[in-house]
MARGU-62043 format. One record per residue (C-alpha): residue number from 1; residue in one letter; x, y, z. Coordinates in steps of 0.5 Angstrom, whole numbers. Example, Ala and Ser with C-alpha at 12.3 -4.5 7.8 and 13.67 -1.06 7.14 Angstrom:
# residues 2
SITE,miti,lolo,x,y,z
SITE,1,A,25,-9,16
SITE,2,S,27,-2,14
***
This chain:
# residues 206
SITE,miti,lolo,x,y,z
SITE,1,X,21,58,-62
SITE,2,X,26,63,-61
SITE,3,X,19,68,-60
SITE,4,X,15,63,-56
SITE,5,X,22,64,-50
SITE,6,X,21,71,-51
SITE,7,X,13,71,-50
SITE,8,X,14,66,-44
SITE,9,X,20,72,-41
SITE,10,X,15,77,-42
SITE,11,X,9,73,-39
SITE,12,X,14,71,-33
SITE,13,X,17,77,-33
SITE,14,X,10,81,-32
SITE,15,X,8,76,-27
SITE,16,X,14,77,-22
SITE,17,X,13,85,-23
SITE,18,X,5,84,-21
SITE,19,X,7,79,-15
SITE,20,X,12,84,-12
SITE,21,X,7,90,-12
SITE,22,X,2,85,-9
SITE,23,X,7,84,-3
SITE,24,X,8,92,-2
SITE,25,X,7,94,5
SITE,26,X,1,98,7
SITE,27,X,2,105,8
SITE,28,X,-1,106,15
SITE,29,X,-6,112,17
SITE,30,X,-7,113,24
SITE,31,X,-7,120,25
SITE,32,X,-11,126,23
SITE,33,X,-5,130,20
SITE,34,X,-5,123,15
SITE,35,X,-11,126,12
SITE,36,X,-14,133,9
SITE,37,X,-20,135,13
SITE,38,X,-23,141,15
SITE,39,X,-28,137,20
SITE,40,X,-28,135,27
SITE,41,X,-25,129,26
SITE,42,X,-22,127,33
SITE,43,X,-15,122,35
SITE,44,X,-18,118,41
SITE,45,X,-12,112,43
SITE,46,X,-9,109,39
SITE,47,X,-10,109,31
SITE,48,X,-17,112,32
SITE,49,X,-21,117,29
SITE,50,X,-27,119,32
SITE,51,X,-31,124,29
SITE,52,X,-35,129,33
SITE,53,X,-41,134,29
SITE,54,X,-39,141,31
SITE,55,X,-47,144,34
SITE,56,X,-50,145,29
SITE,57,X,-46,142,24
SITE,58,X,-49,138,19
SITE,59,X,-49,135,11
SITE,60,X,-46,131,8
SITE,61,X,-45,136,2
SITE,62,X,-39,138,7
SITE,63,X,-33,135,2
SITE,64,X,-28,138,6
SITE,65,X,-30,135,13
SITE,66,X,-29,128,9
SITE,67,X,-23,124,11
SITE,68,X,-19,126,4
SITE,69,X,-13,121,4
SITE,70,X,-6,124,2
SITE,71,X,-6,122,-5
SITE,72,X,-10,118,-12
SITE,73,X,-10,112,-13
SITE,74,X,-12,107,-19
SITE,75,X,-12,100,-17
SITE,76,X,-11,99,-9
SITE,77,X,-13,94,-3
SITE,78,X,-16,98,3
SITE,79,X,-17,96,9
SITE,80,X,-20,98,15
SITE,81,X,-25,98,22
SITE,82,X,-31,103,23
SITE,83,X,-36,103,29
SITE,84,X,-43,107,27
SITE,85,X,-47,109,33
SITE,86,X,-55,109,32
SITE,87,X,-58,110,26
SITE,88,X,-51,112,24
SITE,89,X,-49,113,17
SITE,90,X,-42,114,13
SITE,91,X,-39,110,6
SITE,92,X,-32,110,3
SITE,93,X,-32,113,-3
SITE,94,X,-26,111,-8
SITE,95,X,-24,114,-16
SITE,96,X,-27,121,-14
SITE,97,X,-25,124,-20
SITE,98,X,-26,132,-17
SITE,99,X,-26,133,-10
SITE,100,X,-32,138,-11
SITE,101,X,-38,134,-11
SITE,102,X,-35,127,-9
SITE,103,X,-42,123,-10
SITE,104,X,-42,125,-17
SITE,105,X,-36,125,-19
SITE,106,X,-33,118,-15
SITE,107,X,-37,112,-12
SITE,108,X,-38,110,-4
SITE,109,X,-39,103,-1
SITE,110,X,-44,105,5
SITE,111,X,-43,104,12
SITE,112,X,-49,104,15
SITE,113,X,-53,102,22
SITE,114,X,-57,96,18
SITE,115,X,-56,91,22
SITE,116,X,-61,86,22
SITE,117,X,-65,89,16
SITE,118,X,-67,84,10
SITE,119,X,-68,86,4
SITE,120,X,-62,90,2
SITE,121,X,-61,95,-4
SITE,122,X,-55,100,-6
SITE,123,X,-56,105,-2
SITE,124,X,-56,100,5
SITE,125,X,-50,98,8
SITE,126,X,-44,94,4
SITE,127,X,-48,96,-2
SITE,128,X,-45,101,-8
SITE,129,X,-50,107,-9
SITE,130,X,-55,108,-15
SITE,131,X,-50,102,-17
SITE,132,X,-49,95,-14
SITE,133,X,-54,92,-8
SITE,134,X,-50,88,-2
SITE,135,X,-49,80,-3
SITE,136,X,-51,79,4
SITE,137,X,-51,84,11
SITE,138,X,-45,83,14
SITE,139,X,-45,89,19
SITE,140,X,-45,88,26
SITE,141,X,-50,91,32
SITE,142,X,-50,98,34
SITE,143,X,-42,101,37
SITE,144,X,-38,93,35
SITE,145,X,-33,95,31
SITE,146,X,-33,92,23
SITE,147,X,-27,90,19
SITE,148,X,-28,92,12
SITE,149,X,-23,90,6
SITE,150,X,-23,93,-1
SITE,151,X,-20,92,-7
SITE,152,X,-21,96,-14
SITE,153,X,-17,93,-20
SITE,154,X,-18,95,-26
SITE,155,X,-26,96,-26
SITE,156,X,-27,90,-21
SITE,157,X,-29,91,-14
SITE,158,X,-28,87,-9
SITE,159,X,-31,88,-2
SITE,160,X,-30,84,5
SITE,161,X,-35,86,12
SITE,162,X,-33,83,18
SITE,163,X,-30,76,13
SITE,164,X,-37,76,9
SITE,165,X,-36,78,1
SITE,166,X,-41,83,0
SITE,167,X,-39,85,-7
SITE,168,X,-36,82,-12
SITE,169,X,-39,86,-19
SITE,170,X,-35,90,-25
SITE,171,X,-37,98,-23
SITE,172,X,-37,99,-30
SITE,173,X,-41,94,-33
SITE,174,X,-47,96,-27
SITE,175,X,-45,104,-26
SITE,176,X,-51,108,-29
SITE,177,X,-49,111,-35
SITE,178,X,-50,117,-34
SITE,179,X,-44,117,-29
SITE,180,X,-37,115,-31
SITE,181,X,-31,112,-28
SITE,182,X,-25,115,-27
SITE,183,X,-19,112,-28
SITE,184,X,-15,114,-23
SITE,185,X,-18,118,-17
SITE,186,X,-18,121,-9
SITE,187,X,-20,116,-4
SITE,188,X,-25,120,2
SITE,189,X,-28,116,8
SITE,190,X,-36,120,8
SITE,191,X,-38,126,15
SITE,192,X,-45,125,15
SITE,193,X,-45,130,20
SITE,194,X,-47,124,25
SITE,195,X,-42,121,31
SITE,196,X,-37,115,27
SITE,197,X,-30,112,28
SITE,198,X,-25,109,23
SITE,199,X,-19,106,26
SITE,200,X,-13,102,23
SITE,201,X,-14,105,16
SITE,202,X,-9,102,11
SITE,203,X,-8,102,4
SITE,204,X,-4,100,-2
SITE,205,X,-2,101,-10
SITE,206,X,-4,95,-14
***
C-alpha cells in the first residue's frame, strides 16, 4: 500500500511539473538582433522581418543568412505568421544538429507558394522534406499572411497552418534512415534567396 501512494506521488508529482513548463511563457522574437544572421533580414514595423536578397545574392546553402534562433532546444512549441511572395519558398527548420549544413543535419517543415495546388508531397508547403507529405494545403494565396504552430515532443511532431493540421507523424519512425534525429538541436527560419516575411515569432521549452 505504502508504495502504491509513493507511485501516485510521483505520478502526480511528474504531472504537476509537466503542466507548469506547458503553462511557461513564449519567449518573444521580434527583432533581428533576437537572431544570429548574416543575411538581409530587414525590421519592417512592428515584429516584422522582411527579408530583402541583396543583388545578386542567391542560395539556399547560404546557413549563415538564416534566421538562427538564440539557442537549442529539444521539445518546444513554435508559433509564428509568415508571407510568400510569388513563387516564393522558405521552411523552418528544427533539431539541427551542426549549423554547417542545416538540411543534412536538421529537418525543415517547408513554406511555399503552393496554394491551390493538389496533389502534395514532403517537398510541398506544410510537408517535412524527404520525410512527411502534408495532410491538407492550408496555405493561403500569394501576400496574405499564414499562422503556423509547431510543436515537437520527443519524436512527435505536430503542425498547424492557418487552424488546419497539416502534420501529426512520429519523425523517427518516417525520417530516412540514413538521416538521423537529434536529440536537441538549433532552431533556423530558411534564406532562400527569395523575398519573405515572418513576424511574431514566439517559442517555448516543453
Amino acid at each position: 500500500m505504502k508504495n502504491l501512494v509513493s507511485t501516485l506521488s510521483i505520478t502526480l508529482l511528474l504531472s504537476l511539473t509537466l503542466s507548469a513548463a506547458e503553462k511557461e511563457p513564449f519567449a518573444k522574437l521580434f527583432k533581428r538582433s533576437d537572431f544570429e544572421t548574416k543575411g538581409n533580414w530587414m525590421e519592417e514595423g512592428k515584429s516584422v522581418l522582411h527579408l530583402k536578397p541583396r543583388e545578386s545574392e542567391s542560395g539556399w546553402k547560404r546557413y549563415d543568412a538564416y534566421l538562427w534562433f538564440p539557442e537549442q532546444y529539444q521539445d518546444f512549441v513554435c508559433q509564428f505568421d509568415f508571407k510568400l511572395g510569388e513563387g516564393g519558398n522558405s521552411g523552418f527548420y528544427f533539431r539541427i544538429a551542426d549549423q554547417s549544413d542545416a538540411t543534412q543535419h536538421g529537418f525543415e517543415i517547408q513554406l511555399k507558394d503552393d496554394h491551390g495546388k493538389e496533389e502534395l508531397g514532403p517537398h510541398d508547403v506544410g510537408g517535412v522534406i524527404k520525410t512527411s507529405g502534408p495532410k491538407a494545403n492550408a496555405v493561403n494565396p500569394t501576400g496574405e499572411w499564414n499562422k503556423m504552430i509547431v510543436r515537437l515532443k520527443g519524436s512527435k511532431l505536430y503542425v498547424k497552418l492557418n487552424d488546419q493540421v497539416v502534420q501529426q507523424v512520429d519523425i523517427d519512425t518516417a525520417r530516412p534512415k540514413d538521416k538521423p534525429l537529434a536529440q536537441k538541436g538549433w532552431i533556423a527560419i530558411q534564406d532562400h534567396g527569395q523575398e519573405f516575411w515572418v513576424r511574431n515569432v514566439r517559442i517555448r521549452k516543453l
